[in-house]
N, CA, C and O of each residue as an XYZ file, in Angstrom:
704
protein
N      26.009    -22.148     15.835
C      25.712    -22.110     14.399
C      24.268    -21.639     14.222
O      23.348    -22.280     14.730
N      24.028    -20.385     13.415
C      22.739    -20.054     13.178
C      22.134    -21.232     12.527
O      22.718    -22.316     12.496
N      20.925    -21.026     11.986
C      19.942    -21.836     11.061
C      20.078    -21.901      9.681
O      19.706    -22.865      9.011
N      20.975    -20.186      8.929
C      20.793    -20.217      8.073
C      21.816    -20.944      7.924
O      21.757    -21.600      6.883
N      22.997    -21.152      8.703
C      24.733    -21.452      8.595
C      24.498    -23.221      8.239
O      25.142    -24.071      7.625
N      23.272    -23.190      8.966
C      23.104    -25.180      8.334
C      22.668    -25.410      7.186
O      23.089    -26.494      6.783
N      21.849    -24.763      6.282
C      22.257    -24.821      4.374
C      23.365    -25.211      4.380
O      24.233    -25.049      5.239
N      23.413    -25.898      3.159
C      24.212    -26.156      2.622
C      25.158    -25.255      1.361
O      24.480    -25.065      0.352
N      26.119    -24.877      1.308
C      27.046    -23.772      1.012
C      27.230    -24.174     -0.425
O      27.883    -25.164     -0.755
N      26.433    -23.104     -1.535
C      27.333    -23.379     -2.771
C      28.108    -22.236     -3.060
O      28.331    -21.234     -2.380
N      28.528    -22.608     -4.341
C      29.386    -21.662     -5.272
C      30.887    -22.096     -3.899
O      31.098    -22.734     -2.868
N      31.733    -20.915     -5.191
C      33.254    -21.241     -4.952
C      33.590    -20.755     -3.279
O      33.010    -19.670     -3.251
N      34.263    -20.973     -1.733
C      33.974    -20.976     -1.102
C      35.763    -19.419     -0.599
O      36.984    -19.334     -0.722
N      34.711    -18.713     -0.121
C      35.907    -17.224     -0.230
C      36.155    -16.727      1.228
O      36.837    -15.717      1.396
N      35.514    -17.543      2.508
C      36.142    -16.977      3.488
C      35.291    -18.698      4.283
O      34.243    -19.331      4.155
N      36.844    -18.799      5.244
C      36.852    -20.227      6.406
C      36.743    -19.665      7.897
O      37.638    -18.827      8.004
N      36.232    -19.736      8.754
C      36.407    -19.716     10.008
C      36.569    -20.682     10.779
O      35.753    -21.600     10.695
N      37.542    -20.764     11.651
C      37.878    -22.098     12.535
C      37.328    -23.207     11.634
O      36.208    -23.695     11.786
N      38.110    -23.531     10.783
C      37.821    -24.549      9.305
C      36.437    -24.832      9.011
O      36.078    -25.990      8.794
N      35.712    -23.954      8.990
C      34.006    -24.378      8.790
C      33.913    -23.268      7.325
O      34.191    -22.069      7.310
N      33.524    -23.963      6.389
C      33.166    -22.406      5.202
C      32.544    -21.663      6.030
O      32.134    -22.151      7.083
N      32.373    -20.516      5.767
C      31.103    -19.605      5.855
C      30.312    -18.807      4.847
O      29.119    -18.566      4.663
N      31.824    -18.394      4.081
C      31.018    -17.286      3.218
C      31.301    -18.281      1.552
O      32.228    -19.087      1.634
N      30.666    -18.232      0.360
C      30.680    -18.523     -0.655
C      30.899    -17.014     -1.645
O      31.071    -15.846     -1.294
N      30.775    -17.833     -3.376
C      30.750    -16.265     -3.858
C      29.259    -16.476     -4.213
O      28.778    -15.363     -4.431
N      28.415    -17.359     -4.347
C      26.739    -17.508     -3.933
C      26.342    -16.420     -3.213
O      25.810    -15.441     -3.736
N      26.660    -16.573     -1.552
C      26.605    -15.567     -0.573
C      26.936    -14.434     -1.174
O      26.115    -13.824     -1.858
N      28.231    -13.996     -0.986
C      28.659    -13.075     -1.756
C      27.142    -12.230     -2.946
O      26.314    -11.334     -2.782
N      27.440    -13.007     -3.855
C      26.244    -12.201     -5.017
C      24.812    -11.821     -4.737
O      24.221    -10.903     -5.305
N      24.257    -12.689     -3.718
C      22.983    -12.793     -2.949
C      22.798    -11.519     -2.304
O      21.937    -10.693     -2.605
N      23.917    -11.385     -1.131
C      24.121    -10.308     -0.292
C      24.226     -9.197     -1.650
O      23.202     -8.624     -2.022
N      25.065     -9.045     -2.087
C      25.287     -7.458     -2.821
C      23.957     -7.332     -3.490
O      23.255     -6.325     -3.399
N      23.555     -8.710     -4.361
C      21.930     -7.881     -5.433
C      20.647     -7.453     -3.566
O      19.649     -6.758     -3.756
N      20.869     -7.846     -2.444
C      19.942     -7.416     -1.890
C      20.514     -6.521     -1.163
O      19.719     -6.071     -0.337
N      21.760     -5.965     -1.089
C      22.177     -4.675     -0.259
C      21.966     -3.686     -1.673
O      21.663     -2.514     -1.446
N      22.106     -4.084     -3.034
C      21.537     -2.836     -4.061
C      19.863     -2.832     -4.342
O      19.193     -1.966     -4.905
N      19.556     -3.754     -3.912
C      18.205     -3.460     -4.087
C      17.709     -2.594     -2.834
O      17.444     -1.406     -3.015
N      17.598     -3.097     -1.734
C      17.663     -2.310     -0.535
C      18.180     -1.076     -0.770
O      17.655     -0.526      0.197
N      18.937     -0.016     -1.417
C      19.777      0.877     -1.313
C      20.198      1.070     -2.750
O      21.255      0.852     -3.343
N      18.820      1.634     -3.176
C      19.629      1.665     -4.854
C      20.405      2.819     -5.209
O      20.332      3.219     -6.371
N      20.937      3.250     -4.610
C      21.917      4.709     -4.314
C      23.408      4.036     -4.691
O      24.294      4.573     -5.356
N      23.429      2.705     -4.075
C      24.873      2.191     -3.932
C      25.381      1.878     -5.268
O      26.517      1.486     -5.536
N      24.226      2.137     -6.235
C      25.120      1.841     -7.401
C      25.799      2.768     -7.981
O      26.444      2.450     -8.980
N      25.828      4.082     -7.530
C      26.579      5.142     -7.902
C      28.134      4.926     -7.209
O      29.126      5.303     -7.832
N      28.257      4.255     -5.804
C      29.108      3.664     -5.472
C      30.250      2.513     -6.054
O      31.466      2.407     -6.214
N      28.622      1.505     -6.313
C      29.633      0.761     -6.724
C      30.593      0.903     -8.217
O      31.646      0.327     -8.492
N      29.705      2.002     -9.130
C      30.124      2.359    -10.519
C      31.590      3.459     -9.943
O      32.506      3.599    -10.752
N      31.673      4.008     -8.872
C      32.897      5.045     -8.688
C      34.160      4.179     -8.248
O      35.305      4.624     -8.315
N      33.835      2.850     -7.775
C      35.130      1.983     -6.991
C      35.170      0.833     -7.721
O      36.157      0.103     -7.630
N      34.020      0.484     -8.615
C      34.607     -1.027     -9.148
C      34.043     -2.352     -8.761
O      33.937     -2.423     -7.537
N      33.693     -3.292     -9.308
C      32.579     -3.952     -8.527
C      33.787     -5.125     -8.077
O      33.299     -6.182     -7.678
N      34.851     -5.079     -8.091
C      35.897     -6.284     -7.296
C      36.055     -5.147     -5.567
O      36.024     -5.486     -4.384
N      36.160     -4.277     -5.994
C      36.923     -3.388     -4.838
C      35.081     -3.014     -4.140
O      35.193     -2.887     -2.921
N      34.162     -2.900     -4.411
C      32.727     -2.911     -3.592
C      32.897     -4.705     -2.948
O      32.932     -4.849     -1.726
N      32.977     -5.793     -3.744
C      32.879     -6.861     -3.533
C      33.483     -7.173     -1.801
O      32.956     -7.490     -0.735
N      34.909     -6.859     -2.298
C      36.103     -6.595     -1.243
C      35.489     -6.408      0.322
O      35.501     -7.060      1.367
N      34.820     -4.826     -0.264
C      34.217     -4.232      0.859
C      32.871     -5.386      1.458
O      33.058     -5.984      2.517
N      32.415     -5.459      1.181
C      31.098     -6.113      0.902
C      31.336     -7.400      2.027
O      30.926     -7.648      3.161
N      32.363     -8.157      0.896
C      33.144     -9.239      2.459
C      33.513     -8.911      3.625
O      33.053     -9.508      4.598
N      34.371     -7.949      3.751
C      34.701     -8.075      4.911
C      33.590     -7.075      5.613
O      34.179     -6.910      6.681
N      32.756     -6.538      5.698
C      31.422     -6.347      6.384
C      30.616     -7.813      6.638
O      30.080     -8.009      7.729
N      30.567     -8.708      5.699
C      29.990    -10.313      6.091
C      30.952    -10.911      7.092
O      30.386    -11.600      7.941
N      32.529    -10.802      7.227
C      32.946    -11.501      7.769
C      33.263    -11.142      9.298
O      33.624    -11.825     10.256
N      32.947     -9.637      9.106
C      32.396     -8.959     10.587
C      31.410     -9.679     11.234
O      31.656    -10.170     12.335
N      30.165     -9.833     10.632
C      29.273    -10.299     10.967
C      29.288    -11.777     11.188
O      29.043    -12.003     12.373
N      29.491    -12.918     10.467
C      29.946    -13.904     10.569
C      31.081    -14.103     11.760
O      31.461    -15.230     12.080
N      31.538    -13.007     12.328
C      32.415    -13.390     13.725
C      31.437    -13.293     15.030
O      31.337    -14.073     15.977
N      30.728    -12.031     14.752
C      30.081    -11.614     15.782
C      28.771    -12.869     15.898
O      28.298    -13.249     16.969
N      28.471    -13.226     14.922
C      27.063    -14.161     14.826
C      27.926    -15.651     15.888
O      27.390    -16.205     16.848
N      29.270    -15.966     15.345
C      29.575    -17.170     16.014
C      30.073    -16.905     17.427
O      30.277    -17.819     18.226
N      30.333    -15.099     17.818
C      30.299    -15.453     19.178
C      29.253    -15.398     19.864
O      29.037    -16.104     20.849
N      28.607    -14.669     19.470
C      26.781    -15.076     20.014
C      26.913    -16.243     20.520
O      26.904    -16.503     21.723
N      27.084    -17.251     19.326
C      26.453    -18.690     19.562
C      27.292    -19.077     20.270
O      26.762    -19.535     21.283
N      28.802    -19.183     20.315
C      29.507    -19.682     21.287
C      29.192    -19.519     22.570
O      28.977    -20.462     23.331
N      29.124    -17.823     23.020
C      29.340    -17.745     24.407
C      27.434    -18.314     24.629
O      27.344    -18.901     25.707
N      26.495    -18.272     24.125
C      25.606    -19.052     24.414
C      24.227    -17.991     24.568
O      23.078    -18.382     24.778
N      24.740    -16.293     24.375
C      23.897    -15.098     24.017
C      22.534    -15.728     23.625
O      21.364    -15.626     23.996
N      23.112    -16.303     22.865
C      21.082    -15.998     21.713
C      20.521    -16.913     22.794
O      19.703    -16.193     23.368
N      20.509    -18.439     23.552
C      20.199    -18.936     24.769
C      20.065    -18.126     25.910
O      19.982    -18.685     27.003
N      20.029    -16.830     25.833
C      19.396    -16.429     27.295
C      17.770    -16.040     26.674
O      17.159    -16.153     25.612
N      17.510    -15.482     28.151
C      15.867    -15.249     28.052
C      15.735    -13.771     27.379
O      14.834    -13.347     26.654
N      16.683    -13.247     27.753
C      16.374    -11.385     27.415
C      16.625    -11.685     25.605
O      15.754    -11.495     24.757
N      17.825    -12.115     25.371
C      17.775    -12.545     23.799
C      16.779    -12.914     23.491
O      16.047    -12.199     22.806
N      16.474    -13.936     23.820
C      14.794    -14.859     23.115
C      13.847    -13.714     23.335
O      13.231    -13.438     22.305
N      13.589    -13.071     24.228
C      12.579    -12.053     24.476
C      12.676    -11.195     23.198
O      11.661    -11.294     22.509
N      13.771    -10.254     22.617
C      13.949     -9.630     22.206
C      13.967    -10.123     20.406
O      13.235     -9.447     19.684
N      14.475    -10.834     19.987
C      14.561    -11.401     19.340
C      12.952    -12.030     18.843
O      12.803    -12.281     17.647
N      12.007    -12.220     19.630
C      10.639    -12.663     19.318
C       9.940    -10.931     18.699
O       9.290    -10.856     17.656
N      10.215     -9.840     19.485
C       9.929     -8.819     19.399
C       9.977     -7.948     17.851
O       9.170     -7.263     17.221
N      11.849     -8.545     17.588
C      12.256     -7.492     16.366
C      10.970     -8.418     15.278
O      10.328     -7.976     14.325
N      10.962     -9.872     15.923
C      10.449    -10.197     14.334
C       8.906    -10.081     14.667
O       8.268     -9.941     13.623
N       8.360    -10.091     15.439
C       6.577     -9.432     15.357
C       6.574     -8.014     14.784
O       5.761     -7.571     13.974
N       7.396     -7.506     15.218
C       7.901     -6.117     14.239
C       8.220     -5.852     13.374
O       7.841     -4.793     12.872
N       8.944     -6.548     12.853
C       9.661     -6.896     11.002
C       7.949     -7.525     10.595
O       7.493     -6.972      9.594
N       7.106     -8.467     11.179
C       6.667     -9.524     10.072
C       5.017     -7.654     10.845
O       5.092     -6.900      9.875
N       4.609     -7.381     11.247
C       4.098     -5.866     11.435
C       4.176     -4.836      9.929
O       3.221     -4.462      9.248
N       5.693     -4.547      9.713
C       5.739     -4.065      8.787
C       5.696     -4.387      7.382
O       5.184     -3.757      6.457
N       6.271     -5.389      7.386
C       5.909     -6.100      6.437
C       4.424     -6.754      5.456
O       4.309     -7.179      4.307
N       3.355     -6.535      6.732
C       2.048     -6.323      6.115
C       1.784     -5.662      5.986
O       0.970     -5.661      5.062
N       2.101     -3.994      6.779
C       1.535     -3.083      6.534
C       2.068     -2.698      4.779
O       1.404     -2.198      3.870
N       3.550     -3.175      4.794
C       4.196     -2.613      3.393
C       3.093     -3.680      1.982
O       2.586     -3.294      0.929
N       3.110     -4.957      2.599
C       2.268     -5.770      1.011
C       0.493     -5.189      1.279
O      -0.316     -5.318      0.361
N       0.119     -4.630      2.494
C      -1.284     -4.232      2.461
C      -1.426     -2.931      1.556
O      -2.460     -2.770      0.908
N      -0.378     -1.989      1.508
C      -0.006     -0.566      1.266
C      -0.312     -0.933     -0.314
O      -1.318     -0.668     -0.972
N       0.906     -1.641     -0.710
C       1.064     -2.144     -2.249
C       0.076     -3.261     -2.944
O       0.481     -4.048     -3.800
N      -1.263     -3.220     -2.461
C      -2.261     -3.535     -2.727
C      -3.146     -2.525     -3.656
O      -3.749     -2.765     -4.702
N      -3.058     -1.710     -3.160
C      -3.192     -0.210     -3.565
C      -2.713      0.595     -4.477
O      -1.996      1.549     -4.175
N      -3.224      0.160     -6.324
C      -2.238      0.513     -7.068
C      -2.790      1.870     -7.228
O      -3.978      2.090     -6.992
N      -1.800      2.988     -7.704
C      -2.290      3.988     -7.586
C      -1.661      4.798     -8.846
O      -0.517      5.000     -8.437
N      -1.745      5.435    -10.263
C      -1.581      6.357    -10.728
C      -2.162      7.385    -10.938
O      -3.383      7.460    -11.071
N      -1.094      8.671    -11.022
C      -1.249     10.046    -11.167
C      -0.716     10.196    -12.792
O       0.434     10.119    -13.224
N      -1.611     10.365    -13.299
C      -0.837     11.326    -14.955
C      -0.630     12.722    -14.410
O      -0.794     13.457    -13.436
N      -0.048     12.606    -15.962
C       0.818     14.155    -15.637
C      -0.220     15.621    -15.793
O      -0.036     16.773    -15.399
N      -1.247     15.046    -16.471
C      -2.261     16.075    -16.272
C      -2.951     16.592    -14.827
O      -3.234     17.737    -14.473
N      -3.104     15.378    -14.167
C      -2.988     15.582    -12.459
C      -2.223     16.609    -11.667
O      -2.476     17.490    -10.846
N      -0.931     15.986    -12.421
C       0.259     16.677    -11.349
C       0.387     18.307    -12.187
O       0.738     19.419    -11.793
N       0.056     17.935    -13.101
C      -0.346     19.859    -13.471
C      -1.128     20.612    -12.879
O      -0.861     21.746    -12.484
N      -2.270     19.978    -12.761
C      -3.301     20.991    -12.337
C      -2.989     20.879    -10.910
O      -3.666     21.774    -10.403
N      -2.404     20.337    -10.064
C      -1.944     20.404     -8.445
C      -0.742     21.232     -8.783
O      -0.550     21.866     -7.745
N       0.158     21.578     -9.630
C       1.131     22.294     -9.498
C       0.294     24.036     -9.546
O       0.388     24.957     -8.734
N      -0.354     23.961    -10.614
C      -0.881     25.186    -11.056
C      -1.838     25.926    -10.061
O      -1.969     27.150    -10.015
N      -2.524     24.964     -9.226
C      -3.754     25.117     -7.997
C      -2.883     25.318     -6.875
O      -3.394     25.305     -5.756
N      -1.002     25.597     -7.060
C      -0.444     25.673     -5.512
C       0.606     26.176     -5.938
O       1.489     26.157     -5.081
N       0.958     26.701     -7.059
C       2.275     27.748     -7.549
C       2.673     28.396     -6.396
O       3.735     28.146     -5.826
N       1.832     29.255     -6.012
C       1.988     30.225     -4.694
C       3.213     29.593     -3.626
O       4.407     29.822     -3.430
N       1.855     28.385     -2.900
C       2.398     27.692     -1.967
C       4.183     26.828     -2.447
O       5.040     26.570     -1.602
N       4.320     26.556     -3.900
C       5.456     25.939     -4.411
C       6.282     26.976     -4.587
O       7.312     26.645     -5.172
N       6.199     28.412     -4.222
C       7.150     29.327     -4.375
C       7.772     29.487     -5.974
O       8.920     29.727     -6.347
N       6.624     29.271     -6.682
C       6.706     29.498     -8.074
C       8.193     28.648     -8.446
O       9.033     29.379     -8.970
N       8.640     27.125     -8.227
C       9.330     26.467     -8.645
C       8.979     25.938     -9.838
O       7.870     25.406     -9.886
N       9.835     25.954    -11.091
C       9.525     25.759    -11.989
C       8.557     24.036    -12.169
O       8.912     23.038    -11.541
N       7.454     24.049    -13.057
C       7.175     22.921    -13.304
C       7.986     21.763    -13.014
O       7.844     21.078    -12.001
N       9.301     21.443    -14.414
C       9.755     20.213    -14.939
C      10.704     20.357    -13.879
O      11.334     19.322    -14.100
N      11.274     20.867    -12.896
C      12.242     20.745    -11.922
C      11.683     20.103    -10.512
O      12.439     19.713     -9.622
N       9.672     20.031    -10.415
C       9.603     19.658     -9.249
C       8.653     18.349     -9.751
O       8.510     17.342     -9.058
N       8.031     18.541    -11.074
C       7.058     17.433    -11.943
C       7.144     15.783    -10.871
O       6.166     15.111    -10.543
N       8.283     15.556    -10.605
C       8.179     14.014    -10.536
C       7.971     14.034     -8.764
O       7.234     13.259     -8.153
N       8.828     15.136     -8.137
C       8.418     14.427     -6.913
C       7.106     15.294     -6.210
O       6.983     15.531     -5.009
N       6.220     15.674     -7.244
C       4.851     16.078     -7.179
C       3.876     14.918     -7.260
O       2.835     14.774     -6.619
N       4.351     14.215     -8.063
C       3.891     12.874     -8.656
C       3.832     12.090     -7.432
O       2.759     11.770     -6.919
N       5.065     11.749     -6.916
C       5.353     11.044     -6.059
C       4.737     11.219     -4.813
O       4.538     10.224     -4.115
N       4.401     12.342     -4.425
C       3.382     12.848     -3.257
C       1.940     12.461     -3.691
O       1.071     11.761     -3.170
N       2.013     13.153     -4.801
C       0.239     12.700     -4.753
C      -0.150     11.453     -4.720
O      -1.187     11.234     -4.094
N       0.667     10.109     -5.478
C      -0.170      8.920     -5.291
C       0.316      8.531     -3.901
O      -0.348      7.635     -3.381
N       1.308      9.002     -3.204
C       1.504      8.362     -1.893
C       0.108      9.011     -1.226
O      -0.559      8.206     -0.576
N      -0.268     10.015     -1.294
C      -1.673     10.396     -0.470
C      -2.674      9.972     -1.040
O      -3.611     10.077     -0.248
N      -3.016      9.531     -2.015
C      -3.774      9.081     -2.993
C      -3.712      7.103     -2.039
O      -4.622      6.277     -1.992
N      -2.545      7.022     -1.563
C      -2.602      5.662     -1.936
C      -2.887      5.572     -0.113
O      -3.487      4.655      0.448
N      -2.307      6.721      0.525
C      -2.823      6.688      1.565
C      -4.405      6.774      2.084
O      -5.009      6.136      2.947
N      -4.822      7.868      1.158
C      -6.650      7.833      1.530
C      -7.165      6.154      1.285
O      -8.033      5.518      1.883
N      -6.335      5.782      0.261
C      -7.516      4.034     -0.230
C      -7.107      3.645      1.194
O      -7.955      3.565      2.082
N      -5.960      3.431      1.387
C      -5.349      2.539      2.470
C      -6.786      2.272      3.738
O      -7.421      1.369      4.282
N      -6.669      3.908      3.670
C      -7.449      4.202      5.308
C      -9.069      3.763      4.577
O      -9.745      3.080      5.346
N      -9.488      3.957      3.725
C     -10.684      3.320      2.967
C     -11.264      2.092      3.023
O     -12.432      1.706      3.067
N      -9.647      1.278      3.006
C      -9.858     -0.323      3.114
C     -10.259     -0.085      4.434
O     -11.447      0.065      4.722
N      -9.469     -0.046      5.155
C      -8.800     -0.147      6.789
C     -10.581      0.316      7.534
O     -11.142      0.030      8.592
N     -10.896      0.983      6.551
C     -12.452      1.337      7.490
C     -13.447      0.400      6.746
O     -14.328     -0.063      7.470
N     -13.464      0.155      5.868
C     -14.528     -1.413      5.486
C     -13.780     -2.401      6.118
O     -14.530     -2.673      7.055
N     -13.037     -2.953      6.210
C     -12.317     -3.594      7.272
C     -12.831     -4.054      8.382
O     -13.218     -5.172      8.723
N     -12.762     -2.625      9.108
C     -13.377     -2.871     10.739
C     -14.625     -3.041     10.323
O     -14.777     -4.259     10.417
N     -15.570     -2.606      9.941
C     -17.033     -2.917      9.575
C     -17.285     -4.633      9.568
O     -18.060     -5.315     10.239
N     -16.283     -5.017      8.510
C     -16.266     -6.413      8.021
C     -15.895     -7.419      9.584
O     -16.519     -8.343     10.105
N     -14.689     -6.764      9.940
C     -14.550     -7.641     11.169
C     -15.137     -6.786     12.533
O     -14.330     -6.658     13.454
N     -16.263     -6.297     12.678
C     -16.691     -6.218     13.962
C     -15.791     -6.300     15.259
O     -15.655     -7.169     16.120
N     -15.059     -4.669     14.999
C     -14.043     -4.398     15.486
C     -14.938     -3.499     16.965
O     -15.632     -2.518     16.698
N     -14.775     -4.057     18.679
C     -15.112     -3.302     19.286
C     -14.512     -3.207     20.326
O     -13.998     -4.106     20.992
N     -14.570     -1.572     20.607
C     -13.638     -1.165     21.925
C     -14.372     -0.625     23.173
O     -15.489     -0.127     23.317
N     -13.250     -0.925     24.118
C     -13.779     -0.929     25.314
C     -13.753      0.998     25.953
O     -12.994      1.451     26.809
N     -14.816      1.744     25.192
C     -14.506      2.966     25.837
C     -14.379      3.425     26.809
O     -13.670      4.429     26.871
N     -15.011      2.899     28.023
C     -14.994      2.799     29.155
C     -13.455      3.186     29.430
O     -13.136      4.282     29.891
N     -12.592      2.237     29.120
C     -11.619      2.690     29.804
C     -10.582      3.714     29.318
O      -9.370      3.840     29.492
N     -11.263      4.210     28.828
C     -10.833      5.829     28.139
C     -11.531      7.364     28.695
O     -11.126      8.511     28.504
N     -12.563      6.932     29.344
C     -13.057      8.062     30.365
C     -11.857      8.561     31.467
O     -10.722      8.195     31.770
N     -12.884      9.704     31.908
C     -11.401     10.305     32.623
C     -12.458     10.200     34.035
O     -13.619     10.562     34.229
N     -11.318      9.448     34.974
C     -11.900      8.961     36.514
C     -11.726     10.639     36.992
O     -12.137     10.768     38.145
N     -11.234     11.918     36.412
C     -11.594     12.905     37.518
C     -12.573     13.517     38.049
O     -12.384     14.279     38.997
């Protein structure tokens, strides 16, 4: 049994394994608002099939998972060492990105549209004379990402200043 599987289970209860609930329609709604937020594309999906027949789908992808998670635990997987190894890894890596993503979004950044004019007009050439209002937004979208990238690296260098960041050059010479 995972960690999360020991909560306690609300809402109406829509799939049993070896008589234990697993899935709720709680679960259920939780999972779909964070597989559409994650993936906001899927709502073109879910508007073409129906949100009982996405739902449908939706379950039995959880109840995939919910098999595979309890044979983990059965045959005793997540208890070896290479698991634990690995498993320590994804999440120094997940909780990695995850600062880099709330350090990033620290960094508020707008472009008006007078901006993204005069960068369209200063690079027509290079834009292969694509019309303005057909490329306007994801012009936008470039510039404050570089915009938001220069602060980034801005912080990131008062930063090291602040924390008396020092490296060992030495071992970056070349012994030939």
């Amino acid at each position: 049994m995972t960690k999360k599987e020991k909560t306690d289970l609300t809402g109406e209860v829509l799939v049993v394994v070896n008589g234990k609930s697993v899935i709720t329609t709680d679960n259920l709604i939780t999972e779909r608002e964070r597989l559409l937020y994650q993936n906001p594309n899927l709502k073109e999906v879910l508007a073409g099939m129906g949100p009982k027949e996405f739902d449908r789908n939706l379950l039995e992808g959880l109840i995939s998972q919910k098999i595979v998670d309890e044979y983990i635990s059965v045959q005793k997987i997540n208890q070896t060492s290479a698991y634990k190894t690995e498993l320590k890894e994804l999440c120094e890596s997940m909780e990695r990105m995850l600062n880099a993503r709330y350090f990033d979004e620290m960094k508020k950044v707008t472009i008006d549209d007078a901006q993204v004019r005069d960068f369209y007009e200063a690079n027509k050439e290079e834009l292969e004379y694509i019309p303005y209002e057909q490329i306007k937004d994801k012009l936008k979208q470039e510039l404050e990402h570089n915009k938001r990238v220069e602060l980034v690296q801005k912080e990131i260098d008062d930063l090291r200043k602040e924390y008396v960041v020092e490296v060992n050059e030495d071992y970056f010479k070349s012994t030939e």
